[in-house]
TORSE-211963 format. One record per residue (C-alpha): x, y, z; residue in three letters. Coordinates in steps of 0.5 Angstrom, whole numbers, padded with zeros to 4 digits, always signed. Layout:
residues N
XYZAla/...
//
This chain:
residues 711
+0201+0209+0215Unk/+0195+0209+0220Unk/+0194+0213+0225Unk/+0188+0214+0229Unk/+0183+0220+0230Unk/+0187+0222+0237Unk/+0194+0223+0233Unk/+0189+0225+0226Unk/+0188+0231+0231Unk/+0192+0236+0235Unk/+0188+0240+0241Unk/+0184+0245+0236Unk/+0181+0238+0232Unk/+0184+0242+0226Unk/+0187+0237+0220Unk/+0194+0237+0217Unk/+0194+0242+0214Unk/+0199+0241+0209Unk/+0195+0235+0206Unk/+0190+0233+0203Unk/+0184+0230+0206Unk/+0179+0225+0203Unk/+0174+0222+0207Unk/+0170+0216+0206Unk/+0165+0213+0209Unk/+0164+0206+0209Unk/+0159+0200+0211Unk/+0162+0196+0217Unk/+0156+0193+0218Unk/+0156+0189+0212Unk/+0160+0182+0210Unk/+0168+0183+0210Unk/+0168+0180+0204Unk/+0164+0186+0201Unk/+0167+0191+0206Unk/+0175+0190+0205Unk/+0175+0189+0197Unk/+0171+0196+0197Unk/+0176+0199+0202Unk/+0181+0196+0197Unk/+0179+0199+0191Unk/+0179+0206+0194Unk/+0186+0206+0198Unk/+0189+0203+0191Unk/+0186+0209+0188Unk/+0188+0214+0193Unk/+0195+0210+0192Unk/+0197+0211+0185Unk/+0194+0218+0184Unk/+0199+0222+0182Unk/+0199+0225+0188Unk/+0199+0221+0194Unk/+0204+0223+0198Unk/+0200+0230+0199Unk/+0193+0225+0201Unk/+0191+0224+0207Unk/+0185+0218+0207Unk/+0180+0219+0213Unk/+0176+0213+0214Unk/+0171+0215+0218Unk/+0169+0209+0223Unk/+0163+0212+0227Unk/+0159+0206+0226Unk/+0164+0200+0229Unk/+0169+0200+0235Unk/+0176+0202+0234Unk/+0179+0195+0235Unk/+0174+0192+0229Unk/+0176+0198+0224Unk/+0184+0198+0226Unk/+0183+0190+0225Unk/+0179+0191+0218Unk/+0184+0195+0216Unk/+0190+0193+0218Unk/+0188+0185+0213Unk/+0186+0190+0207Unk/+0192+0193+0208Unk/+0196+0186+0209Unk/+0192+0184+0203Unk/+0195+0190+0198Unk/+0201+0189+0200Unk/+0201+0181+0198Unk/+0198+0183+0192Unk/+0202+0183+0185Unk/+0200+0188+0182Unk/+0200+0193+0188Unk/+0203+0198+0190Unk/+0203+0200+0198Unk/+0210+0203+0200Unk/+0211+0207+0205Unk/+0212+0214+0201Unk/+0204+0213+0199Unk/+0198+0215+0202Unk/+0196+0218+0210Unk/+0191+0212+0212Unk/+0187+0216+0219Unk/+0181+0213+0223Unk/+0177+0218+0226Unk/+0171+0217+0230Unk/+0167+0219+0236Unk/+0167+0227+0235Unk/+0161+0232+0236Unk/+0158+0236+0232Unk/+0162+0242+0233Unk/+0169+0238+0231Unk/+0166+0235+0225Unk/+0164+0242+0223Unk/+0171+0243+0225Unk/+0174+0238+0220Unk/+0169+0240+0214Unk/+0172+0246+0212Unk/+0179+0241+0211Unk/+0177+0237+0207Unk/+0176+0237+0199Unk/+0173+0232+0198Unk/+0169+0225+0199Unk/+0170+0218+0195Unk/+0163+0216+0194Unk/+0163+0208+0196Unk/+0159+0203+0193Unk/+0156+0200+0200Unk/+0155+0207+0204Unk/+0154+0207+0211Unk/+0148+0210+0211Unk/+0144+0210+0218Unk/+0146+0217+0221Unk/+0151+0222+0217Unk/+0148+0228+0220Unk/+0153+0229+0225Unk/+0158+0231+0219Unk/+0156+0237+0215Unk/+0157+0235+0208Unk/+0154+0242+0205Unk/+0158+0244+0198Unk/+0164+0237+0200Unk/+0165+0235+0193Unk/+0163+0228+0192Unk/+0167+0224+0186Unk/+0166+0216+0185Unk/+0173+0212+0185Unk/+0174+0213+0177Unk/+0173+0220+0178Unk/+0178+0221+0184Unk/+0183+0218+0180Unk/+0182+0223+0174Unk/+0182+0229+0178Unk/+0188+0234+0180Unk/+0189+0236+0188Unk/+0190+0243+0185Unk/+0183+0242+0183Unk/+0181+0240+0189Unk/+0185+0245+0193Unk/+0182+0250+0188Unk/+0174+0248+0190Unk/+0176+0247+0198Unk/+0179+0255+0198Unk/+0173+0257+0194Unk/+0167+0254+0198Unk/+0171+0256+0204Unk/+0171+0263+0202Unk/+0163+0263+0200Unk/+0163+0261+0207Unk/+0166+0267+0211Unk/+0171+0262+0213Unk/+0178+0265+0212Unk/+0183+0264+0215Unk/+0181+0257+0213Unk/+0181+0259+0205Unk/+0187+0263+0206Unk/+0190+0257+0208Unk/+0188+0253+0202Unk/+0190+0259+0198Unk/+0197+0259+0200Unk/+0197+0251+0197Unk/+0195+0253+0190Unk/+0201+0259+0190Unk/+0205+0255+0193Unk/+0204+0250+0188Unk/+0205+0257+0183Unk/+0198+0256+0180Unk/+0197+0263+0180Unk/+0190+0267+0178Unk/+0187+0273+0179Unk/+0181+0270+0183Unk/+0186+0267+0187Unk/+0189+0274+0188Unk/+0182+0277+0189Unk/+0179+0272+0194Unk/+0186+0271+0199Unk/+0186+0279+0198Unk/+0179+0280+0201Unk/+0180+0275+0206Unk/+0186+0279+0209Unk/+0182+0285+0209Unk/+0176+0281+0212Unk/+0181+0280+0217Unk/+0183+0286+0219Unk/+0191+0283+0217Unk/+0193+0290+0214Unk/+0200+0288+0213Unk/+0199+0281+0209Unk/+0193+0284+0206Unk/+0198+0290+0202Unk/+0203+0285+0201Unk/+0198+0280+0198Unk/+0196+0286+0193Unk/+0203+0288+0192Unk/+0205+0282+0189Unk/+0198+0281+0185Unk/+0200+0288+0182Unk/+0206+0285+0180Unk/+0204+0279+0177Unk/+0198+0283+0173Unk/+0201+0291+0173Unk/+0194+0292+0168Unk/+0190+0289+0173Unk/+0185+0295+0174Unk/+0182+0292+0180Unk/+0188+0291+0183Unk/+0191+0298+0183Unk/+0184+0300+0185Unk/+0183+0296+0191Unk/+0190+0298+0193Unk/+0189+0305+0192Unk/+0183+0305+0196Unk/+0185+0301+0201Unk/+0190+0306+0202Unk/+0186+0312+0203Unk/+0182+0308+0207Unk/+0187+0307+0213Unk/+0190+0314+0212Unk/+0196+0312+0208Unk/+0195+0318+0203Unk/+0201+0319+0200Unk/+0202+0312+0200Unk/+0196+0312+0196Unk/+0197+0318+0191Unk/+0205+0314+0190Unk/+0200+0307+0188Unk/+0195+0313+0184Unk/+0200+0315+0180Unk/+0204+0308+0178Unk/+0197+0305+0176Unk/+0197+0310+0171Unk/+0204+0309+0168Unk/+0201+0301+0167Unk/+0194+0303+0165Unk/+0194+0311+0162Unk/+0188+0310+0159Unk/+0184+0310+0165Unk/+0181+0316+0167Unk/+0179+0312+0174Unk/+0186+0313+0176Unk/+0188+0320+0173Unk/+0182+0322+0178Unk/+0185+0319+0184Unk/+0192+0322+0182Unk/+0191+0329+0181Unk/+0184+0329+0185Unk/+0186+0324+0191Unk/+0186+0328+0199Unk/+0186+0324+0206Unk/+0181+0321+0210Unk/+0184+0323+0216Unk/+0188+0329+0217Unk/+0194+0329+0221Unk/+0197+0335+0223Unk/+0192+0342+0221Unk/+0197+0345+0215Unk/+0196+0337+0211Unk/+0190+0342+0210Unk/+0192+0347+0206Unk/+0197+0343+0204Unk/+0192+0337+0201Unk/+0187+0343+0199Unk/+0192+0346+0194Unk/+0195+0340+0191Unk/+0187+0339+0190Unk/+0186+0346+0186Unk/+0192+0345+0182Unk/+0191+0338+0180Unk/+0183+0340+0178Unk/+0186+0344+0174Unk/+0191+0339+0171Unk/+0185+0333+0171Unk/+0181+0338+0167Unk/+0186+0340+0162Unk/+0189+0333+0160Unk/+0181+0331+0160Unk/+0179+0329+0152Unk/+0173+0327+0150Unk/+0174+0326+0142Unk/+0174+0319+0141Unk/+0168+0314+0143Unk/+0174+0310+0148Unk/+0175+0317+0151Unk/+0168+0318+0153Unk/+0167+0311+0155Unk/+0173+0311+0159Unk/+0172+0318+0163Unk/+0164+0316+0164Unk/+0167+0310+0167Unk/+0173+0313+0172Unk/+0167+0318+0174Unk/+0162+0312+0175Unk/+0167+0309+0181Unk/+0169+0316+0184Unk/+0166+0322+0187Unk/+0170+0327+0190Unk/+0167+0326+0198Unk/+0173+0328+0202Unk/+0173+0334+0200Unk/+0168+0338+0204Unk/+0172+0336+0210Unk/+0176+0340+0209Unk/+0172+0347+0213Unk/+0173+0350+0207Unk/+0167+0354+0202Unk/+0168+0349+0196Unk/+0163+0352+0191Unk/+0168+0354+0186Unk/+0172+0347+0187Unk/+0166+0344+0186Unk/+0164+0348+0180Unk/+0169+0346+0177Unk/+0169+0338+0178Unk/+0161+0339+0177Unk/+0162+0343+0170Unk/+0167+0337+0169Unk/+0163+0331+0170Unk/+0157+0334+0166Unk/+0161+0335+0160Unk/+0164+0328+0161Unk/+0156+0326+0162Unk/+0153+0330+0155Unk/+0159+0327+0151Unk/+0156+0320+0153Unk/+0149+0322+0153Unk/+0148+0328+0148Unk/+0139+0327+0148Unk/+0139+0328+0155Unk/+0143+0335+0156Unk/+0138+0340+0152Unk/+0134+0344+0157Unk/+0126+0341+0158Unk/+0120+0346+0158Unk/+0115+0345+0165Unk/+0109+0340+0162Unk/+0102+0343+0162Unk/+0098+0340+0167Unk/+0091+0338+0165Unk/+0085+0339+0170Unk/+0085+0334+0175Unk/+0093+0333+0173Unk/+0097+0333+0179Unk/+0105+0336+0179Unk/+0109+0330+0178Unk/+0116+0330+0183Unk/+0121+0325+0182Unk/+0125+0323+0188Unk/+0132+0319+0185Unk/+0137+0316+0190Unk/+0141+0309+0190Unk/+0140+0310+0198Unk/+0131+0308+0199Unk/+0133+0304+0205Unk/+0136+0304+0212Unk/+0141+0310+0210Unk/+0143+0316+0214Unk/+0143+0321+0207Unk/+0136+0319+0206Unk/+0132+0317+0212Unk/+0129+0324+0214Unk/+0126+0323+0206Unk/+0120+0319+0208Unk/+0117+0324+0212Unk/+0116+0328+0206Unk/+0113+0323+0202Unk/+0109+0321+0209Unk/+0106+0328+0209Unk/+0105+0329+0202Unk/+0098+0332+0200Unk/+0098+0327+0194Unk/+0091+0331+0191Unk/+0097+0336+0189Unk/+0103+0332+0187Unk/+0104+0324+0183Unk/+0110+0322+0187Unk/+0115+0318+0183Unk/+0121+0314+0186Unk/+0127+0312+0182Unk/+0131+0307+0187Unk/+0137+0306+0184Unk/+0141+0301+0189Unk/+0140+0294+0190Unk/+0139+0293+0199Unk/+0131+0294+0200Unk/+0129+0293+0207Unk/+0123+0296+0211Unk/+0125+0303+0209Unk/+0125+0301+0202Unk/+0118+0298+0203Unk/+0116+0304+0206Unk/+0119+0309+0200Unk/+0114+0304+0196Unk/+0108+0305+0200Unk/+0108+0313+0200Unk/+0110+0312+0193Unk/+0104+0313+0187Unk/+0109+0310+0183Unk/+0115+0306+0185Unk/+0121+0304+0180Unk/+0126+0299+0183Unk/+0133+0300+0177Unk/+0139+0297+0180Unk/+0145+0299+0177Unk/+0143+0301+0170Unk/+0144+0309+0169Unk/+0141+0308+0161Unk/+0135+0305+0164Unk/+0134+0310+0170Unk/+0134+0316+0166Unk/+0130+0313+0160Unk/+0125+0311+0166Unk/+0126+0319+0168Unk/+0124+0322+0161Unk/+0118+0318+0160Unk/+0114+0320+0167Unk/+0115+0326+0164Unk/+0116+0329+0171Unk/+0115+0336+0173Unk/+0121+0337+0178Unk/+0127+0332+0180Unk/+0129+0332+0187Unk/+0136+0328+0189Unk/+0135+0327+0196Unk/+0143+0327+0196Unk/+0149+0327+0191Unk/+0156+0326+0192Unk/+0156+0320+0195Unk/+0154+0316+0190Unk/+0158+0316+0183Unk/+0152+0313+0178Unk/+0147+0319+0183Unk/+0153+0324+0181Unk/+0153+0323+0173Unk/+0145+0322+0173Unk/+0145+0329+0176Unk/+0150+0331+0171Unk/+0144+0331+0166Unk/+0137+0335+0164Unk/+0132+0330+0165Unk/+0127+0334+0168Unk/+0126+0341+0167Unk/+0127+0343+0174Unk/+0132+0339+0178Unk/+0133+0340+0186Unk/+0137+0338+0191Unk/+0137+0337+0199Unk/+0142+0336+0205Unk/+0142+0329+0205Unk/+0150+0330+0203Unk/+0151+0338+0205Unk/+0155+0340+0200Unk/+0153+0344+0194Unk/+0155+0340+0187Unk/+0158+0344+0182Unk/+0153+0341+0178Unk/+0150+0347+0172Unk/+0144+0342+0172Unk/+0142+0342+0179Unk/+0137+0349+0179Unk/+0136+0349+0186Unk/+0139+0347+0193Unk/+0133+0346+0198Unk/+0136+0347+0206Unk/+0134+0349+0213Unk/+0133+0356+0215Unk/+0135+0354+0222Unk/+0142+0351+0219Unk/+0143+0357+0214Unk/+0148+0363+0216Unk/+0146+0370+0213Unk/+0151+0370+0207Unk/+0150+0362+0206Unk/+0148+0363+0198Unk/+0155+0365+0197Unk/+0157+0358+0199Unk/+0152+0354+0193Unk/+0153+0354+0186Unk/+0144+0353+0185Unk/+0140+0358+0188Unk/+0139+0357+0196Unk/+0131+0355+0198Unk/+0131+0356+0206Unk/+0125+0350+0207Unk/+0122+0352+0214Unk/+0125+0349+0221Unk/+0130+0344+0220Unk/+0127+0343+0213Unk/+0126+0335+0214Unk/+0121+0330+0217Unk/+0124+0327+0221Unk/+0121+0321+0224Unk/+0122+0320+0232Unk/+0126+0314+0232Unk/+0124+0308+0236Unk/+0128+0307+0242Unk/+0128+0301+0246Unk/+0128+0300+0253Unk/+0135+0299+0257Unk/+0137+0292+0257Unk/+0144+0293+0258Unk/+0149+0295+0263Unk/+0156+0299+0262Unk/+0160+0293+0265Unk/+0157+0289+0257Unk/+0161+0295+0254Unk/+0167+0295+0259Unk/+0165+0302+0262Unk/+0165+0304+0269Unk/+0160+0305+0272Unk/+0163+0312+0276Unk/+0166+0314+0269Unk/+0163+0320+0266Unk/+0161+0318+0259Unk/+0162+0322+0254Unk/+0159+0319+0247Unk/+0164+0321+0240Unk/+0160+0318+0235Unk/+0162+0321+0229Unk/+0165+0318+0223Unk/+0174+0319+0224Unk/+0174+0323+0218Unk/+0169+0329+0221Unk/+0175+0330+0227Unk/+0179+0336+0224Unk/+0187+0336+0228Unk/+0185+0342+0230Unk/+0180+0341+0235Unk/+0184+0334+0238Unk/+0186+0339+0244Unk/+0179+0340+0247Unk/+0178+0333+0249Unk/+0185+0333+0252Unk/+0182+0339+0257Unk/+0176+0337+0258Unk/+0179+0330+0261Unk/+0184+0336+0265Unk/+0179+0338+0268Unk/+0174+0331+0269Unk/+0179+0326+0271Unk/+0173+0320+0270Unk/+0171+0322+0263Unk/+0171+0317+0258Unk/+0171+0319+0250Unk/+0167+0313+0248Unk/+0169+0313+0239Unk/+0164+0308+0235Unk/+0169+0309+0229Unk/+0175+0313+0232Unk/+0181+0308+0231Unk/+0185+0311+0226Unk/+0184+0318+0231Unk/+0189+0313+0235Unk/+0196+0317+0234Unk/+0193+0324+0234Unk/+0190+0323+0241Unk/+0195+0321+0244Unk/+0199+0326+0241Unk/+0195+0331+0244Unk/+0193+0328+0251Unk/+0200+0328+0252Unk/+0201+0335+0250Unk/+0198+0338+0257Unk/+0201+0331+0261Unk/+0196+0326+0260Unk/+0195+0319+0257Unk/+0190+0318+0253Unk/+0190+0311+0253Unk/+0187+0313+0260Unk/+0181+0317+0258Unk/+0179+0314+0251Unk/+0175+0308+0249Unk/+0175+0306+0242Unk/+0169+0300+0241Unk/+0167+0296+0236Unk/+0158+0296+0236Unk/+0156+0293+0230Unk/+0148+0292+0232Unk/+0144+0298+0232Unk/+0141+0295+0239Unk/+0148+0296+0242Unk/+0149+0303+0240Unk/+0142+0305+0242Unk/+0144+0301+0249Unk/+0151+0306+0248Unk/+0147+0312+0247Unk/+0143+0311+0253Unk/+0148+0309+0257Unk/+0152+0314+0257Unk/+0153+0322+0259Unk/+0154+0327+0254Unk/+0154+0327+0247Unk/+0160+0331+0244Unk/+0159+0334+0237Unk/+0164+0334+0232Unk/+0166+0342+0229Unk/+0165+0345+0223Unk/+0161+0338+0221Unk/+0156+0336+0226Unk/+0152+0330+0228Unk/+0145+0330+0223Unk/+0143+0322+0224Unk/+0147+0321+0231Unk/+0144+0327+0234Unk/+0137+0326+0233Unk/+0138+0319+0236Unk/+0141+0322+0241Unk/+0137+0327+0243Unk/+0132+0322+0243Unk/+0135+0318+0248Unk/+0135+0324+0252Unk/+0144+0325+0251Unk/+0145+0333+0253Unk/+0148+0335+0247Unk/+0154+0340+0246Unk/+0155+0344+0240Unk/+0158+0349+0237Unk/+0155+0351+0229Unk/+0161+0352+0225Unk/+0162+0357+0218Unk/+0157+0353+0214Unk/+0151+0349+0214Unk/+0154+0342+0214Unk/+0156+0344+0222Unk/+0150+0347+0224Unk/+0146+0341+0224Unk/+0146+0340+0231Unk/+0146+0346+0233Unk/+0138+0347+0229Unk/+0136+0341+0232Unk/+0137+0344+0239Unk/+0134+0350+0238Unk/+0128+0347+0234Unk/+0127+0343+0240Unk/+0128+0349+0246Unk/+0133+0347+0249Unk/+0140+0351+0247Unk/+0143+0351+0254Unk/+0149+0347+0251Unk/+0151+0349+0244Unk/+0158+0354+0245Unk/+0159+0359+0241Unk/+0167+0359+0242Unk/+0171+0353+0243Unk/+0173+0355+0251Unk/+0165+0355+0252Unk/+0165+0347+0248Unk/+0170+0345+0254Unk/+0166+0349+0260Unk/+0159+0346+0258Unk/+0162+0339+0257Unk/+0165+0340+0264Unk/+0160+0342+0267Unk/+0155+0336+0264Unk/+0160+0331+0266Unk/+0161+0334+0274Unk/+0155+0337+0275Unk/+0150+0331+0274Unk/+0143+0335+0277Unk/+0144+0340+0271Unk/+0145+0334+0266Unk/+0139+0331+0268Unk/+0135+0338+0268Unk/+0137+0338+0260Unk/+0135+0331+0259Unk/+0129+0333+0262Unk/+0128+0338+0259Unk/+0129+0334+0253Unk/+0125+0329+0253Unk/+0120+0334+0254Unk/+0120+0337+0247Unk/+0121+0331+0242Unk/+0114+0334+0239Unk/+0118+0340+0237Unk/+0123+0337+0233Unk/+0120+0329+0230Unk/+0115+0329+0224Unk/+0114+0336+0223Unk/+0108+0337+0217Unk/+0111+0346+0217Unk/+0118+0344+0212Unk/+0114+0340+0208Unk/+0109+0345+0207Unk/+0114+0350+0206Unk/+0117+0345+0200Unk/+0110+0344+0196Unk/+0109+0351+0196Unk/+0116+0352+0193Unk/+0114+0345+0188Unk/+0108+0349+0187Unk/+0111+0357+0186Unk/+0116+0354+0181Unk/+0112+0349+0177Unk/+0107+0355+0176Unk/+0114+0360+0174Unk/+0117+0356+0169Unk/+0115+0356+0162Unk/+0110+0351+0159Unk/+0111+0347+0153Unk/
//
């Protein structure tokens, strides 16, 4: 069968799918006697594959007419048929001419074809219109000695590679429809659904992968945390639980089952709820928990290095002792795995001339919320008193690794090997250990878990206490601590001078888009609601609603709120309003339009009980009034110091009814909204690159080094 490129191709220049498509390139400038037995010898190949009522032959003719190529082809195909030892019926191969495309289809086309057949006389005057990167190339012999599924295989592999997939998904449904079933296979059309945002297809996909190979580790995990992630939490306990009747010596997914809570709470009593449930299954978790077999151990090392137990904190509640428990856990599970590193260490005795060595240690030394605020410590270090030790255990460095690196003495770049860290940690013989963060990333949690410095700090990169008993001090903010804020960590409090941080002034480009680039009209007011979900309680729904009540062109502008959807709705119509009429929910993956979102809108609304710490310095650097309410402890109190570092307290509320009056008058009152900007603007000074907290830390580093009891 021959069909020419307009009926090869339907109005997308996409290929039958169902297909397998082979291209090849002749020379139809050479002599038909050379030309037709080399067209010959492929289409007999192709015709006696096993297979060949699934190939589609593609001859490409951009070098001919159409009418030369048809009248070539057609006496090719008239000498096969004559021929005796030929087999040309009309349940063979597809036949297809295609010429005349453009890049972009040809490009089209690429990601649906599996393969080229390497001609002895190929035409070779310009390929560059057909981007043959990756196309598996196979001489005539060789083509009839491979599989489709091969083929199929190799195609939906290189697709993925390249990001494409939607194409490798259709590639991946030939292979399972052919029963070729793999965990690859699984893997990769999973992960293609979840690229795609194709939730249901992607559950199902897991689901099915799951019962094929019910102790595939990985696959329960993904489905788990997928779960979890899209706020499905029984959902994701129920498939917790199961993995555990499949795997039961997986500490990974005991963790999950008794320690698993939302992301996103939908009613304020799934709190209470969830939070109990947590106790008890600590309890359960801690009970069952054996350490007295080396796969034991390796076992718990390994449930601990995939998990941490992040969500908790969003909950508003004090988890010190929870924490303790979980913190008393993991360095049990850490000192059966690594007994040499758990014994205390006496402070080194410093040498004339010999500087106090601090070590800071972190997966996250690049771009990062959690640590960001670090290199200000380092960039104002008095580095004739202290030897600054880095250990950079991720493996994402951009330009703010760069900076780590220049502001280091010695700089230790160790992805993903905790032996090799902590080895690395022993040998610098440091003074005091720092975490600038711990609870949002495993492999920092079970390195914490350990004594490998004779003093061990924590800071506020995540503003929580750890539980750990081998974290000694927790250095915060004397502005951002409440009064009776020891009683909410289990390391003793060091209250660092201002909002215990450097941070460096962000740099804010210049206004080069308009609301109408993000949908936004220009007579709304724009009120920012940048948080990530999981920092929106359910209790506090209703002040959106009231402020909409009493601003009727307000706009809550959500970043990465989709999943707070349903509850918004719920509580907008609770008082008679549509929430679809006052809720935008945009998608800004550059840094460039966020800052553009920042400086485009009218007033940034802060989150209760966890504030804005990265989200609001940029805001206040952009000038965007800011209203607050500082909540019980520390982690909702960000905002709140930063803008009385700054002077400027005229929009933190010390109540939920002064939240909604001061983000109503900011949104009605524009001269008072520009006075506060004003203001603003003004103060920066105040607050970016303060030298006073890092001050305050070296003479915190110097009193305990001096305290401490030397070897």
């Amino acid at each position: 069968m021959i069909t020419t490129a307009e009926e090869l191709i339907d109005d997308s220049y996409n290929l039958n799918t169902s297909n397998i498509n082979v291209i090849i390139f002749p020379d139809w400038s050479q002599p038909e006697e050379s030309l037709c037995p080399n067209l010959e010898m492929v289409i007999q190949a192709v015709n006696h594959h096993p297979d060949n009522n699934q190939i589609n032959l593609i001859i490409d003719s951009n070098n001919v007419t159409e009418d030369i190529a048809n009248l070539v082809l057609s006496g090719v195909l008239m000498n096969l048929l004559m021929s005796d030892d030929s087999d040309i019926s009309s349940t063979g191969c597809e036949i297809s001419l295609i010429d005349s495309l453009n890049a972009e289809y040809w490009q089209i086309m690429s990601s649906q074809i599996h393969a080229e057949i390497i001609l002895n006389q190929k035409n070779q005057e310009d390929l560059s219109y057909f981007p043959a990167d990756n196309i598996p190339a196979y001489t005539i012999d060789e083509f009839c000695n491979i599989s489709i599924v091969k083929l199929i295989y190799d195609l939906a592999n290189r697709l993925f590679q390249k990001g494409q997939w939607q194409a490798a998904i259709a590639q991946y449904q030939k292979l399972l429809e052919f029963q070729i079933y793999s965990l690859d296979i699984y893997g990769n059309l999973i992960n293609c659904y979840r690229n795609l945002q194709q939730i249901e297809a992607h559950y199902t996909t897991l689901r099915q992968a799951i019962a094929l190979y019910p102790t595939e580790g990985s696959l329960h995990f993904s489905l788990i945390i997928d779960l979890r992630r899209s706020g499905l939490t029984k959902e994701a306990i129920a498939s917790a639980e199961n993995a555990c009747q499949w795997i039961p010596d997986d500490y990974t997914f005991k963790l999950l089952k008794y320690l698993t809570v939302p992301s996103i709470y939908d009613h304020e009593d799934e709190i209470s709820f969830y939070r109990n449930r947590y106790i008890q299954g600590l309890q359960d978790l801690i009970s069952q928990t054996s350490l007295n077999t080396p796969e034991e151990k390796s076992n718990a090392l390994a449930g601990i290095g995939r998990l941490t137990n992040f969500y908790l904190s969003y909950q508003a509640k004090n988890d010190r002792d929870l924490q303790s428990q979980y913190g008393q856990l993991v360095h049990k599970i850490m000192a059966a795995n690594y007994p040499q590193w758990v014994a205390p260490l006496s402070i080194p005795n410093l040498q004339p001339q010999q500087r106090i060595r601090i070590g800071y240690v972190s997966h996250f030394l690049h771009s990062y919320s959690g640590t960001l605020w670090l290199t200000g410590w380092l960039r104002y270090c008095n580095h004739q008193l202290f030897e600054i030790y880095c250990y950079y255990t991720g493996n994402e460095p951009d330009p703010v690794t760069e900076q780590f690196q220049e502001y280091s003495d010695v700089f230790h770049h160790i992805p993903h090997n905790l032996p090799g860290v902590c080895e690395q940690i022993i040998a610098d013989n440091l003074h005091i250990l720092v975490f600038p963060e711990i609870g949002m990333n495993p492999q920092t949690m079970q390195i914490a878990g350990l004594r490998l410095a004779p003093v061990q700090c924590v800071a506020w990169g995540h503003p929580v206490t750890t539980g750990l008993p081998t974290v000694d001090y927790f250095l915060s903010s004397e502005l951002m601590e409440p009064e009776n804020a020891q009683a909410h960590y289990s390391e003793k409090l060091i209250r660092l001078p201002n909002i215990g941080v450097s941070y460096p002034k962000p740099y804010i480009p210049p206004i080069i888009k308009t609301r109408s680039d993000f949908q936004l009209a220009d007579d709304a007011v724009i009120y920012l609601c940048c948080q990530a979900p999981f920092k929106y309680l359910p209790q506090y729904d209703f002040i959106l609603a009231e402020i909409a009540r009493r601003v009727p062109l307000a706009k809550f502008v959500f970043l990465r709120g989709t999943l707070l959807q349903q509850r918004l709705k719920r509580a907008f119509a609770g008082i008679g309003l549509n929430s679809e009429d006052y809720c935008v929910f945009l998608s800004i993956p550059e840094r460039l339009d966020y800052l553009m979102i920042n400086l485009l809108a009218d007033v940034y609304l802060d989150t209760f009980t966890w504030s804005g710490g990265n989200t609001t310095l940029e805001a206040i650097t952009c000038n965007l009034p800011v209203v607050t309410c500082p909540g019980e402890f520390m982690r909702g109190r960000h905002s709140d110091s930063f803008l009385k570092m700054l002077g400027v307290t005229d929009t933190i509320a010390q109540n939920e009814a002064e939240y909604i009056d001061i983000a109503v008058k900011l949104g009605l009152n524009s001269t008072w909204r520009n006075n506060i900007a004003a203001q603003m603007s003004q103060n920066h000074h105040l607050l970016f690159d303060d030298q006073a907290c890092v001050k305050g830390l070296e003479n915190f580093y110097q009193q305990i080094v001096e305290q401490q009891p030397k070897s």
